[in-house]
N, CA, C and O atoms as CSV, one atom per row, in Angstrom:
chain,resi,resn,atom,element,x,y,z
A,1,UNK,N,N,-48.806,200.832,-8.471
A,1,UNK,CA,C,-47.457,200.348,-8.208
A,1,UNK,C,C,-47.075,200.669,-6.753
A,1,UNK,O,O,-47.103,201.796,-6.259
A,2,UNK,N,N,-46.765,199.697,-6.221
A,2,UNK,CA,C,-46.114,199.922,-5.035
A,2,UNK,C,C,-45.280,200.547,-4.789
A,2,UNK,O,O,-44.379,200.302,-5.592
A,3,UNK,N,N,-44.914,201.491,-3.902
A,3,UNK,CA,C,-43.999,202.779,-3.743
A,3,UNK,C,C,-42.396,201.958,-2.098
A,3,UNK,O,O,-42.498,201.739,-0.890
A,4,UNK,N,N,-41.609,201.863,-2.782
A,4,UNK,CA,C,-40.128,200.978,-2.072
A,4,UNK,C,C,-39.397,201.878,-1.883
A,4,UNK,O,O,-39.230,202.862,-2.603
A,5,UNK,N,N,-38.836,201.590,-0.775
A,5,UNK,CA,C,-38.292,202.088,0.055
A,5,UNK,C,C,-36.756,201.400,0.649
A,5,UNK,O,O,-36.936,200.453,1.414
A,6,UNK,N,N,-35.477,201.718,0.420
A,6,UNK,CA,C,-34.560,200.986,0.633
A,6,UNK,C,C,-34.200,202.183,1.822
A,6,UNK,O,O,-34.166,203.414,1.801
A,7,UNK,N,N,-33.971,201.218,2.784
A,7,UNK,CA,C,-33.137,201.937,4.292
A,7,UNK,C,C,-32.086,201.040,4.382
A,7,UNK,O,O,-32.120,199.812,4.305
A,8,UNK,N,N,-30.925,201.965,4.595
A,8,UNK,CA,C,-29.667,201.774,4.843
A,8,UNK,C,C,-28.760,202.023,5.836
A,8,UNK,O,O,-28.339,203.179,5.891
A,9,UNK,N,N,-28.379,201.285,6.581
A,9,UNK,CA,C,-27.967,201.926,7.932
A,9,UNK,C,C,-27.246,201.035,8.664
A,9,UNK,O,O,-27.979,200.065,8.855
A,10,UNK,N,N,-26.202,200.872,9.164
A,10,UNK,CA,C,-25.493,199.937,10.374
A,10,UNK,C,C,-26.031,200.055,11.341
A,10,UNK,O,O,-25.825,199.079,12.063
A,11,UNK,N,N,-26.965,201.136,11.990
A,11,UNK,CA,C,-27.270,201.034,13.348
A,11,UNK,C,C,-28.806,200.279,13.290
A,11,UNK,O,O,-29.820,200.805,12.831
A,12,UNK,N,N,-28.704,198.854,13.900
A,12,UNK,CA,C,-30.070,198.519,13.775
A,12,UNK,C,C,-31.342,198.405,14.302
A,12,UNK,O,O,-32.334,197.860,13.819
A,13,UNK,N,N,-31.131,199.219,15.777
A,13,UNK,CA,C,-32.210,199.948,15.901
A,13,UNK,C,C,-32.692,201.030,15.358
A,13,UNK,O,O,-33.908,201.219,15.405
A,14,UNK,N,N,-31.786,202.015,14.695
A,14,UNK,CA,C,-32.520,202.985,13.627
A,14,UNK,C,C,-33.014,202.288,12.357
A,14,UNK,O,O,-33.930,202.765,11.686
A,15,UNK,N,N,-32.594,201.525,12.146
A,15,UNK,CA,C,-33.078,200.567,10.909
A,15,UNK,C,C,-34.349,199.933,11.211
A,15,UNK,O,O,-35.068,199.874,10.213
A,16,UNK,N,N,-34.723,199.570,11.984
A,16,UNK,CA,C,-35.971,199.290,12.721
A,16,UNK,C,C,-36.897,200.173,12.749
A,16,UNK,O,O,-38.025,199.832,12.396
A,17,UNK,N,N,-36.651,201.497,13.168
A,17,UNK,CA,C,-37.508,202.285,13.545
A,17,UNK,C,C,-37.941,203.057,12.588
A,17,UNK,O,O,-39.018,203.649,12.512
A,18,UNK,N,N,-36.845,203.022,11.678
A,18,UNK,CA,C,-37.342,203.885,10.093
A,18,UNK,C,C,-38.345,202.901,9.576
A,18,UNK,O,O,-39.419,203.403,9.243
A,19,UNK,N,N,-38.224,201.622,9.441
A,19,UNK,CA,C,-38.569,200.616,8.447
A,19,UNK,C,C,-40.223,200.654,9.373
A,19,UNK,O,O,-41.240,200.633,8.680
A,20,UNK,N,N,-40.358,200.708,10.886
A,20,UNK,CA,C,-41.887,200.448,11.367
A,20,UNK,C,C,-42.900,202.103,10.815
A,20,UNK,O,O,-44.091,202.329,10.598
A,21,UNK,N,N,-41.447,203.056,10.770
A,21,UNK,CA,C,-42.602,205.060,9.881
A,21,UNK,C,C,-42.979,203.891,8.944
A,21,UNK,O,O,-43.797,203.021,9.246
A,22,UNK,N,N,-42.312,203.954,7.794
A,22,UNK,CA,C,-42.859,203.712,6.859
A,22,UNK,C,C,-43.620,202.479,6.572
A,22,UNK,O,O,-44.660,202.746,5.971
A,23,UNK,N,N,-43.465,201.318,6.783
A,23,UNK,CA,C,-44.398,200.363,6.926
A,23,UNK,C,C,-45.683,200.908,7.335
A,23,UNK,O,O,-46.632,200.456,6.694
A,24,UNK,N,N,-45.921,201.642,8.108
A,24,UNK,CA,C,-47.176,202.149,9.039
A,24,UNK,C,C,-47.840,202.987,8.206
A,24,UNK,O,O,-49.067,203.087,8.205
A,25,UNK,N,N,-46.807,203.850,7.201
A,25,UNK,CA,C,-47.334,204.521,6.027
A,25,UNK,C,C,-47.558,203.801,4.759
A,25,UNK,O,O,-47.431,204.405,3.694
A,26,UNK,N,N,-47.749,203.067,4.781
A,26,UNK,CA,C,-48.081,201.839,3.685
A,26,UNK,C,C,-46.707,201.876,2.400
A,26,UNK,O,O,-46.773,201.641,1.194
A,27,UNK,N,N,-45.953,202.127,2.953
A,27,UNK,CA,C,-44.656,202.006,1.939
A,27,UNK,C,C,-44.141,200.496,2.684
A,27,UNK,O,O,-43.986,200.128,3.848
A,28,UNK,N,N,-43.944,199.757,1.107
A,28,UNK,CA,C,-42.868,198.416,0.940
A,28,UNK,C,C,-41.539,198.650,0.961
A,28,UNK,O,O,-40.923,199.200,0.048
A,29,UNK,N,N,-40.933,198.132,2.277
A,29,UNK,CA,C,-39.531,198.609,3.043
A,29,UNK,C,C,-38.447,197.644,2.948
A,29,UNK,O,O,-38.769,196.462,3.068
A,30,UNK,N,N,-37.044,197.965,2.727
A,30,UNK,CA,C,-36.255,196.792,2.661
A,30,UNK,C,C,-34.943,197.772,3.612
A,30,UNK,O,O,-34.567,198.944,3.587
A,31,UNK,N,N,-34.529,196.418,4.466
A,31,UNK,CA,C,-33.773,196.976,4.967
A,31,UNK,C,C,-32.182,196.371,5.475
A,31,UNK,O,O,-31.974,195.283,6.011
A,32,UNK,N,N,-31.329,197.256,5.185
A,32,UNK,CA,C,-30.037,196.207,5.213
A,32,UNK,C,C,-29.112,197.188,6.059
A,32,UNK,O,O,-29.539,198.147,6.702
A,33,UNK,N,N,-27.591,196.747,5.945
A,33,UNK,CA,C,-26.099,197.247,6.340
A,33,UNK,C,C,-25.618,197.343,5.562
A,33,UNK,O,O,-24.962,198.379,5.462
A,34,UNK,N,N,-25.581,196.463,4.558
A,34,UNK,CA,C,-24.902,196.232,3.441
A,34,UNK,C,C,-24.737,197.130,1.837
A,34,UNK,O,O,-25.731,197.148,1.110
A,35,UNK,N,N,-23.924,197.580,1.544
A,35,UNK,CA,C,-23.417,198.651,0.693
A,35,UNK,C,C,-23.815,197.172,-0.830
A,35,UNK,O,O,-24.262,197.517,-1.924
A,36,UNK,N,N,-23.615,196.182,-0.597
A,36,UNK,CA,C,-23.401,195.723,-1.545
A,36,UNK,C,C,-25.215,195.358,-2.064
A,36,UNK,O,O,-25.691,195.543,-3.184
A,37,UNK,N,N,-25.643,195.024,-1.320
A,37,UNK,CA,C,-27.183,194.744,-0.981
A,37,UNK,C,C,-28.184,196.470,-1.290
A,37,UNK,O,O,-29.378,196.429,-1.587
A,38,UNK,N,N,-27.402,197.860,-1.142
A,38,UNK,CA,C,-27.884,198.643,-1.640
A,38,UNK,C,C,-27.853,198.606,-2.876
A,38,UNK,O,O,-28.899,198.722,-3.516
A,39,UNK,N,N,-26.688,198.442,-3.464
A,39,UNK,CA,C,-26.490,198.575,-4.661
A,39,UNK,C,C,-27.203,197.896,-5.337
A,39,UNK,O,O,-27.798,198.624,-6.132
A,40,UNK,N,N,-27.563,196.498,-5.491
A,40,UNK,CA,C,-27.818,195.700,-5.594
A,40,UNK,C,C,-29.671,195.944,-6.100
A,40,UNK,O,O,-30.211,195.829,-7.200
A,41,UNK,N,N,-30.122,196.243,-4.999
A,41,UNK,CA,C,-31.566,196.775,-5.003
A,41,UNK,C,C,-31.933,198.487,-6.206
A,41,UNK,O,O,-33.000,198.747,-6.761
A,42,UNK,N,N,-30.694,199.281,-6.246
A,42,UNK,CA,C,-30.717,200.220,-6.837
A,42,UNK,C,C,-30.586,200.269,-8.073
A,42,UNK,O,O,-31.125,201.144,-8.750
A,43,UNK,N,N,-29.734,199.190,-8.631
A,43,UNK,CA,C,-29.595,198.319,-10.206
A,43,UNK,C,C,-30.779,197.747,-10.357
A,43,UNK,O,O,-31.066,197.850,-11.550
A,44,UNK,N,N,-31.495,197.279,-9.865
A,44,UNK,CA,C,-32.335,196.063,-9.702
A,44,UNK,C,C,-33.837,197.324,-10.608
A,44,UNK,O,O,-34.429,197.023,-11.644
A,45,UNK,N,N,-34.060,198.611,-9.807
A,45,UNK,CA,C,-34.936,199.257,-9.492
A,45,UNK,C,C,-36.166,198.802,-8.397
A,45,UNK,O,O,-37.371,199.014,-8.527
A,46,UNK,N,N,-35.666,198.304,-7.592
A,46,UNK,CA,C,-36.551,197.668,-6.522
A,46,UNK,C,C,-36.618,198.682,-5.585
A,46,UNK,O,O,-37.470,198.424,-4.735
A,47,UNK,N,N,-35.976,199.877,-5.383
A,47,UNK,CA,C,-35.506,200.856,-4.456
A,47,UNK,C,C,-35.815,201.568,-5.279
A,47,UNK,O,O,-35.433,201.416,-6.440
A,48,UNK,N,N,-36.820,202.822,-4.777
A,48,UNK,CA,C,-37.212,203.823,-5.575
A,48,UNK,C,C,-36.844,205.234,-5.296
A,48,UNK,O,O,-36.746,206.222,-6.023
A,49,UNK,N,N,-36.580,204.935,-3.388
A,49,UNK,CA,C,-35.943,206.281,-2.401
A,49,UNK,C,C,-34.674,205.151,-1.861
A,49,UNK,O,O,-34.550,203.927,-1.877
A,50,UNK,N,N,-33.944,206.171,-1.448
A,50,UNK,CA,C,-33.294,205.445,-0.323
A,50,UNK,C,C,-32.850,206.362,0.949
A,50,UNK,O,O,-32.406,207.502,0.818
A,51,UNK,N,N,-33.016,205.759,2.091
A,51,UNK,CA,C,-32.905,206.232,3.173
A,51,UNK,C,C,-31.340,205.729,3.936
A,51,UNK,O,O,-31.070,204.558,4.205
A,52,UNK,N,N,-30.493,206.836,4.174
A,52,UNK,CA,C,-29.387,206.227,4.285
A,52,UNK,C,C,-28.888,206.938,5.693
A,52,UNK,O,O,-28.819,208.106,6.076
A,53,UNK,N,N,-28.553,205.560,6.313
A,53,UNK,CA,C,-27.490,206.550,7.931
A,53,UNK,C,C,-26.103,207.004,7.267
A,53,UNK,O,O,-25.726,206.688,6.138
A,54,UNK,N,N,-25.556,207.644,8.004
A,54,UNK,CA,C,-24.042,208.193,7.700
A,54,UNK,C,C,-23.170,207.201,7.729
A,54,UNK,O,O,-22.241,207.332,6.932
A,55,UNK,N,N,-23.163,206.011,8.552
A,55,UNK,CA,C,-22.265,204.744,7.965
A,55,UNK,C,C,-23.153,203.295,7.595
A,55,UNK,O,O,-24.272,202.962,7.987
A,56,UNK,N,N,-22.078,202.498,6.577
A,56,UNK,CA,C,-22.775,201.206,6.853
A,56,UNK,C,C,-21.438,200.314,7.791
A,56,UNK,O,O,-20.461,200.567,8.497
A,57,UNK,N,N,-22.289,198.988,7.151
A,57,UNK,CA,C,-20.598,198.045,7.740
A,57,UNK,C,C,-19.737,198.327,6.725
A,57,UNK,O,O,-18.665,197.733,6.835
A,58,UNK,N,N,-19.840,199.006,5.810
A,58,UNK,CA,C,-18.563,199.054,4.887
A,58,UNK,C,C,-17.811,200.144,5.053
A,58,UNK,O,O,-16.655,200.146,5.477
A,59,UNK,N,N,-18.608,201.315,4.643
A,59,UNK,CA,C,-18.428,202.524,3.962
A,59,UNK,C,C,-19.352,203.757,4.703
A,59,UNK,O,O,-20.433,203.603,5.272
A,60,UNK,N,N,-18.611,204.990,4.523
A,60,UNK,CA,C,-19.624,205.759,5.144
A,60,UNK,C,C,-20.127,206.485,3.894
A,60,UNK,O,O,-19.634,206.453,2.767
A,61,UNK,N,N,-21.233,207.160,4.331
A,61,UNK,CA,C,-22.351,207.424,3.152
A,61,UNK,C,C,-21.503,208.454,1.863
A,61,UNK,O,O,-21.469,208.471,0.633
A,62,UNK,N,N,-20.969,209.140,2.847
A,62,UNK,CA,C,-19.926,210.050,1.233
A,62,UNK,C,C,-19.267,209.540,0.342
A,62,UNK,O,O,-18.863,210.086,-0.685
A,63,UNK,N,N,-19.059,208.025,0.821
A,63,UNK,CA,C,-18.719,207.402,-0.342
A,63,UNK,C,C,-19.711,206.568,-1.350
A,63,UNK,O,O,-19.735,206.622,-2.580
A,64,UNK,N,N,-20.603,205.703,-0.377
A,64,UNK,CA,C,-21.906,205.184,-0.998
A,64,UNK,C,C,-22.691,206.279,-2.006
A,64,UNK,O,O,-22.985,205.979,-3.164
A,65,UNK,N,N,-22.959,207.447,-1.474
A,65,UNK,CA,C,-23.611,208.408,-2.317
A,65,UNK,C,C,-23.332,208.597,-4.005
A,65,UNK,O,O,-24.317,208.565,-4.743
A,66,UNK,N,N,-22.184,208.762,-4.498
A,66,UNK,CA,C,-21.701,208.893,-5.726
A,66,UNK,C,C,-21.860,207.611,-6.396
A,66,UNK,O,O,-22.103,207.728,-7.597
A,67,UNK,N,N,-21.782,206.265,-5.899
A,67,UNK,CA,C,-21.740,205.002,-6.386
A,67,UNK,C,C,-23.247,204.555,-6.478
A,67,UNK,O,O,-23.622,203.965,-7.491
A,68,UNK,N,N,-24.226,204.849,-5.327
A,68,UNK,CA,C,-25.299,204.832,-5.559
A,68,UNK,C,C,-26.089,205.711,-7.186
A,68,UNK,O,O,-26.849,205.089,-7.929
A,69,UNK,N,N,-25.680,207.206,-7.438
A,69,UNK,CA,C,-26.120,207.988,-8.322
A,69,UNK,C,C,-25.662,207.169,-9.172
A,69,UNK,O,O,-26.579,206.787,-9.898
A,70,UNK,N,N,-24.265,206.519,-9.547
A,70,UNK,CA,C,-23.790,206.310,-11.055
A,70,UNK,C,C,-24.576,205.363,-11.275
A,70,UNK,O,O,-24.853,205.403,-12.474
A,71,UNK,N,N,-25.352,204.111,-10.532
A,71,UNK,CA,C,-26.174,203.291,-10.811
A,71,UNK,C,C,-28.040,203.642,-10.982
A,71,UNK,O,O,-28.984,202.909,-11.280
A,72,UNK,N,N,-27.926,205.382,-10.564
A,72,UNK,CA,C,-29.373,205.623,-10.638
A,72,UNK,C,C,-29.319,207.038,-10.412
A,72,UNK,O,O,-29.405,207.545,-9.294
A,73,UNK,N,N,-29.130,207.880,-11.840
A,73,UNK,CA,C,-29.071,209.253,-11.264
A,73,UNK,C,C,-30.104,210.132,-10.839
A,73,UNK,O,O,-29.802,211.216,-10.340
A,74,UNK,N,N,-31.771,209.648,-11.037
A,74,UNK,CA,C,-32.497,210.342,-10.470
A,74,UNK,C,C,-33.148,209.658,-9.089
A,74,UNK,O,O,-34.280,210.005,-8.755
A,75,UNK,N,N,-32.419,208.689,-8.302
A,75,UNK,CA,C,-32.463,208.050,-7.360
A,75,UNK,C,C,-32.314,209.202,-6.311
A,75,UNK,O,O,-31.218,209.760,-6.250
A,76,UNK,N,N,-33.767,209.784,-5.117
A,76,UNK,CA,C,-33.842,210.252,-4.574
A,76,UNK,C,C,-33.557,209.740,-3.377
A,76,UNK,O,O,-34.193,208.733,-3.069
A,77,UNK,N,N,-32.262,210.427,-2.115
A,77,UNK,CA,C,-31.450,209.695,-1.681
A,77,UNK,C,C,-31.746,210.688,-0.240
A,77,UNK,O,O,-31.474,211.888,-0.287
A,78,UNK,N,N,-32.212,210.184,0.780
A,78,UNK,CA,C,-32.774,211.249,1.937
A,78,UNK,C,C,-31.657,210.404,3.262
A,78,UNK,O,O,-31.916,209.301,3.744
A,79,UNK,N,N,-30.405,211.280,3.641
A,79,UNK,CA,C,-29.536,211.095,4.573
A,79,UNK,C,C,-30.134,211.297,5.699
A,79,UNK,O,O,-30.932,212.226,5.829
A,80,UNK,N,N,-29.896,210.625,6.485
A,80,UNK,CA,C,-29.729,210.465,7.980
A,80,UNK,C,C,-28.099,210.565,8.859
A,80,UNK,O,O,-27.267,209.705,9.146
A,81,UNK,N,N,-28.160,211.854,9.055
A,81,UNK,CA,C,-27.344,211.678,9.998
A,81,UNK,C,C,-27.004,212.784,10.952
A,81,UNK,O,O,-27.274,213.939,10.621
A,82,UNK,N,N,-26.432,212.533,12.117
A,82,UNK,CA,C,-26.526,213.812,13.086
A,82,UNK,C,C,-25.114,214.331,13.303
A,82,UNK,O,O,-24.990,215.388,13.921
A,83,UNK,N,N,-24.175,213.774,12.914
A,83,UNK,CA,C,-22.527,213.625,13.058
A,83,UNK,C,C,-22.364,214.410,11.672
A,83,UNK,O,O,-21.259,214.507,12.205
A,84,UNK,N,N,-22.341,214.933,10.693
A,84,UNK,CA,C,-22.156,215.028,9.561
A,84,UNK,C,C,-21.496,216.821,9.751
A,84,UNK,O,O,-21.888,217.373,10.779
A,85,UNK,N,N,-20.819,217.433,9.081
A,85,UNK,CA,C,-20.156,218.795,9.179
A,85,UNK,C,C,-20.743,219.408,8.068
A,85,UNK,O,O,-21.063,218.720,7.099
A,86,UNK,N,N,-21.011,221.199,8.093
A,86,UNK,CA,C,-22.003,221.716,7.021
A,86,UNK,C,C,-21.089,221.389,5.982
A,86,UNK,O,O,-21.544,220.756,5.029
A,87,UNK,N,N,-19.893,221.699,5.985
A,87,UNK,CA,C,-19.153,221.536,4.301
A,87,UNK,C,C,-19.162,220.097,4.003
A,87,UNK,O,O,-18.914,219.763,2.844
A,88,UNK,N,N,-19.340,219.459,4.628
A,88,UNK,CA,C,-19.205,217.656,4.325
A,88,UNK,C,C,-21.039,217.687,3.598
A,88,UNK,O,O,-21.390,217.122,2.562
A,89,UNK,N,N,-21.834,218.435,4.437
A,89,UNK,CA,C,-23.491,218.462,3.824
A,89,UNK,C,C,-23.665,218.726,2.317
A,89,UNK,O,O,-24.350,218.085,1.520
A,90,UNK,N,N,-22.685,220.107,2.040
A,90,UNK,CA,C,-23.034,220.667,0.859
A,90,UNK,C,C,-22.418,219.669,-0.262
A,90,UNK,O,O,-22.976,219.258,-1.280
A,91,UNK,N,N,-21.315,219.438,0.138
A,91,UNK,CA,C,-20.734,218.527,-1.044
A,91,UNK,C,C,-21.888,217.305,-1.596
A,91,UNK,O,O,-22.311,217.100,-2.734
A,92,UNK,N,N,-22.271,216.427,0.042
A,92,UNK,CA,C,-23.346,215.889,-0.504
A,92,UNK,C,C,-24.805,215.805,-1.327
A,92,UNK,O,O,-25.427,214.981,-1.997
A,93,UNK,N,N,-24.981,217.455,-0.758
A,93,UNK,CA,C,-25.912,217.905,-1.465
A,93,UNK,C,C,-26.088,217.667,-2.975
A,93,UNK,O,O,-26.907,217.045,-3.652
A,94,UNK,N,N,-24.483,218.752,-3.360
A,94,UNK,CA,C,-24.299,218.379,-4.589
A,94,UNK,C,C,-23.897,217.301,-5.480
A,94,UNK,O,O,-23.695,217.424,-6.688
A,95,UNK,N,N,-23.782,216.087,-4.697
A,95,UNK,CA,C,-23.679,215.169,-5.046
A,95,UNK,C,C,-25.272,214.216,-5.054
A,95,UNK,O,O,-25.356,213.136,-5.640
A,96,UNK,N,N,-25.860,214.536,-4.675
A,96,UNK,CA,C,-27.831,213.957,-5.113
A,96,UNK,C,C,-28.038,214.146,-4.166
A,96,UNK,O,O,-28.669,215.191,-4.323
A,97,UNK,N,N,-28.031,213.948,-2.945
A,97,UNK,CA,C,-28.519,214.267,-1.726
A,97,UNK,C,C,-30.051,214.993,-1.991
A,97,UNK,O,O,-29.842,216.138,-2.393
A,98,UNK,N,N,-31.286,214.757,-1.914
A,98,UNK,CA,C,-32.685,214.882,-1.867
A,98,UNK,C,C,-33.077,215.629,-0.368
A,98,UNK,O,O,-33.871,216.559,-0.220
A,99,UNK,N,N,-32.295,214.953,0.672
A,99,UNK,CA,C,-32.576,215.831,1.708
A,99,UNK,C,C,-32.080,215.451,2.931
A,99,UNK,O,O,-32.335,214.253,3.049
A,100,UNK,N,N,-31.370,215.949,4.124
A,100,UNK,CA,C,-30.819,215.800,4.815
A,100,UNK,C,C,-31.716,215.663,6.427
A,100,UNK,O,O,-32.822,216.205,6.431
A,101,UNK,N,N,-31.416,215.200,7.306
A,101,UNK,CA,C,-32.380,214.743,8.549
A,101,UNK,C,C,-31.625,214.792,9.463
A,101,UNK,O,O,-30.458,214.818,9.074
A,102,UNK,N,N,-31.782,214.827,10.899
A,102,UNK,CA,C,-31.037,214.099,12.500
A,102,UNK,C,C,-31.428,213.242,12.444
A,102,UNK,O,O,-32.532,213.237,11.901
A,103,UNK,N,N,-30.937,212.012,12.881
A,103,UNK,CA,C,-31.172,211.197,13.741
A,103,UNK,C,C,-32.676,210.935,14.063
A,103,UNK,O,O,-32.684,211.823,14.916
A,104,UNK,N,N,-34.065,210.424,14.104
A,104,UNK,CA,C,-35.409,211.093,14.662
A,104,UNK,C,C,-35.059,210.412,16.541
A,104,UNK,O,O,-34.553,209.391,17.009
A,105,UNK,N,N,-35.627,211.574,17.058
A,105,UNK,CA,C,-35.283,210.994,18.435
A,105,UNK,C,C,-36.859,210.678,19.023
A,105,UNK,O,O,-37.201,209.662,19.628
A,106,UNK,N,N,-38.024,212.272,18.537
A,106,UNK,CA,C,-39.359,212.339,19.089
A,106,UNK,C,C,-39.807,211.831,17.485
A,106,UNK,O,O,-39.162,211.463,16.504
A,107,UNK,N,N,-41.298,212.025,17.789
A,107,UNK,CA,C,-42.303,212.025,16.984
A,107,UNK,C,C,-42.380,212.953,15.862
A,107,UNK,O,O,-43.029,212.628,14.867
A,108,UNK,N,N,-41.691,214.245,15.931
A,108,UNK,CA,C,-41.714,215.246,15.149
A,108,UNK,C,C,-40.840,215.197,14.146
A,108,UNK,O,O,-41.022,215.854,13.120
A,109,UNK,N,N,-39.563,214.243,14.361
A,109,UNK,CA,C,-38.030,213.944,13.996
A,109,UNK,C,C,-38.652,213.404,12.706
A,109,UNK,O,O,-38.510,213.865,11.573
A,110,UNK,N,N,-39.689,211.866,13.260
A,110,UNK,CA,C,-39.865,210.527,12.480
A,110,UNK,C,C,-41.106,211.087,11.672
A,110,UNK,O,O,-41.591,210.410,10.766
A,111,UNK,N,N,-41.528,212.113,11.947
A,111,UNK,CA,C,-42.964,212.735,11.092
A,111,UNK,C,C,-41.754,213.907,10.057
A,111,UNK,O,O,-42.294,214.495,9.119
A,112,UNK,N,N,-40.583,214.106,10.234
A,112,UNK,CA,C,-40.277,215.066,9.148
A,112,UNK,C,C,-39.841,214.085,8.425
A,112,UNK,O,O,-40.495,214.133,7.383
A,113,UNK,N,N,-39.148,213.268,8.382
A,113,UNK,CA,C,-38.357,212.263,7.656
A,113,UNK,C,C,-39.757,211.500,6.966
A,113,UNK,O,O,-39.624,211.118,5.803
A,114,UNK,N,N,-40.889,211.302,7.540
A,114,UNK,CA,C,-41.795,210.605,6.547
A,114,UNK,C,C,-42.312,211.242,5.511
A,114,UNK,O,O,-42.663,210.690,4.469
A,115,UNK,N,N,-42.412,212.930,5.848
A,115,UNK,CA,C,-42.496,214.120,4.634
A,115,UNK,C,C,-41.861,214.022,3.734
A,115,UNK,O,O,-42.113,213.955,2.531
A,116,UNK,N,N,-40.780,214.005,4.431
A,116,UNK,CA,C,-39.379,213.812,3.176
A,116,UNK,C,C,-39.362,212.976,2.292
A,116,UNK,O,O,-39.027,213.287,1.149
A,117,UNK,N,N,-39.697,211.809,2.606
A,117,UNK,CA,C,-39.865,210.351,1.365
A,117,UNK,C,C,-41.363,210.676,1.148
A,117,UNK,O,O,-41.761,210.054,0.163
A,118,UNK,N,N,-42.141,211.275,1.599
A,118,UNK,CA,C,-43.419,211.375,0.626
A,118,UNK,C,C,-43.471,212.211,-0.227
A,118,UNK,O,O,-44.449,212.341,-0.964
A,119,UNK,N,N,-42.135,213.131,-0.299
A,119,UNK,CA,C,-42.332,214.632,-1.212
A,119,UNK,C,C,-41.204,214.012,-2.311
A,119,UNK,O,O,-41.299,214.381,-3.481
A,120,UNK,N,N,-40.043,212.982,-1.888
A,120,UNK,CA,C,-39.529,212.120,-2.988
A,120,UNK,C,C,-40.452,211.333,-4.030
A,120,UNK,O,O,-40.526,211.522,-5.245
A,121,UNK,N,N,-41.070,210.493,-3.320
A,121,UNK,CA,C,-41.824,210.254,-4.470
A,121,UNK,C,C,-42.766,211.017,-4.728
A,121,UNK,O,O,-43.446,210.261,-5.422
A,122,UNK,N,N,-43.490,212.249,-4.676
A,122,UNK,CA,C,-44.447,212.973,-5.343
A,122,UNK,C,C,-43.242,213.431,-6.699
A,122,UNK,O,O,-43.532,213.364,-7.894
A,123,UNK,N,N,-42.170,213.792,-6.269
A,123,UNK,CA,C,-40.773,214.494,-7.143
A,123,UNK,C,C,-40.635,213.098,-8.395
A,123,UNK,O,O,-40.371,213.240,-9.589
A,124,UNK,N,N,-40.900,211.826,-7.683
A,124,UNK,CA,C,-40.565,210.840,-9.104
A,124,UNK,C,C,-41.636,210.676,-10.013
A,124,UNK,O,O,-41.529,210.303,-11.181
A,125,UNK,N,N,-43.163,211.115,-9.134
A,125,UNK,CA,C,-44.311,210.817,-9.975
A,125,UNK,C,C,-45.040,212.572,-9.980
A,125,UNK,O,O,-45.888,212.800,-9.117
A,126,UNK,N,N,-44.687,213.625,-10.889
A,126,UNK,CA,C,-44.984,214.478,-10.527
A,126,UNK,C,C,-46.762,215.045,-10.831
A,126,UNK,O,O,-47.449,215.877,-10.238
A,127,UNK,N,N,-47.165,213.783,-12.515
A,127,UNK,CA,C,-48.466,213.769,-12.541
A,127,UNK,C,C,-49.097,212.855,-11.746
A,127,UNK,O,O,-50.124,212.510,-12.330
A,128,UNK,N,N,-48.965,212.205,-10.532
A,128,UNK,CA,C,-50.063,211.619,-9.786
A,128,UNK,C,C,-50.921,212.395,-8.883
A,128,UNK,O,O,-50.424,213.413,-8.400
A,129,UNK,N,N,-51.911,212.140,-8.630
A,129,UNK,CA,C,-52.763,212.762,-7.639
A,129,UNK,C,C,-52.551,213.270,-6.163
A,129,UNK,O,O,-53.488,213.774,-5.543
């Protein structure tokens, strides 16, 4: 089974640059702005992670986050963002948050964030190889 990947983000050069990590890592990538188009993919189960910036064109992610879970509560949900405040983090945390990131600026940024969605799905498939 192919392992999907929904990135979410208004800024679309970061949307780009997430979508060429993972493409390059042989993950099937979809990528939008749209809150409604997340959702959408997360009902669907076509989105297995999702990779989310701190805003879209709609909504910023503290709100997407809770609406995303009620449609998929073990939907592993890896934030992007560099603007975000620690008490604004934890809430998210506890709200599904899988794992939190900067911005990737170097190589080291875009190599932790590809850890991160590879240790999500090891977390959805925990007997695979």
């Amino acid at each position: 089974m192919q392992e999907e990947i929904l990135i979410v983000d208004e800024d679309m050069d970061c949307r780009k640059q997430m979508a060429e990590i993972f493409i390059d890592a042989g993950y099937d990538v979809t990528v939008t702005s749209s809150v409604a188009t997340a959702l959408c993919g997360v009902l669907k189960k076509t989105a297995q992670v999702v990779v989310l910036g701190s805003k879209t064109d709609e909504m910023a992610a503290a709100d997407i986050i809770p609406l995303l879970k009620q449609c998929n509560r073990n939907l592993p949900i890896i934030l992007i963002a560099s603007d975000t405040s620690l008490g604004l983090l934890r809430k998210l945390r506890g709200a599904g948050v899988f794992y939190h990131a900067m911005k990737p600026v170097d190589a080291e940024d875009r190599e932790e964030i590809r850890q991160a969605v590879h240790c999500a799905f090891k977390n959805l498939h925990p007997h695979a190889a």
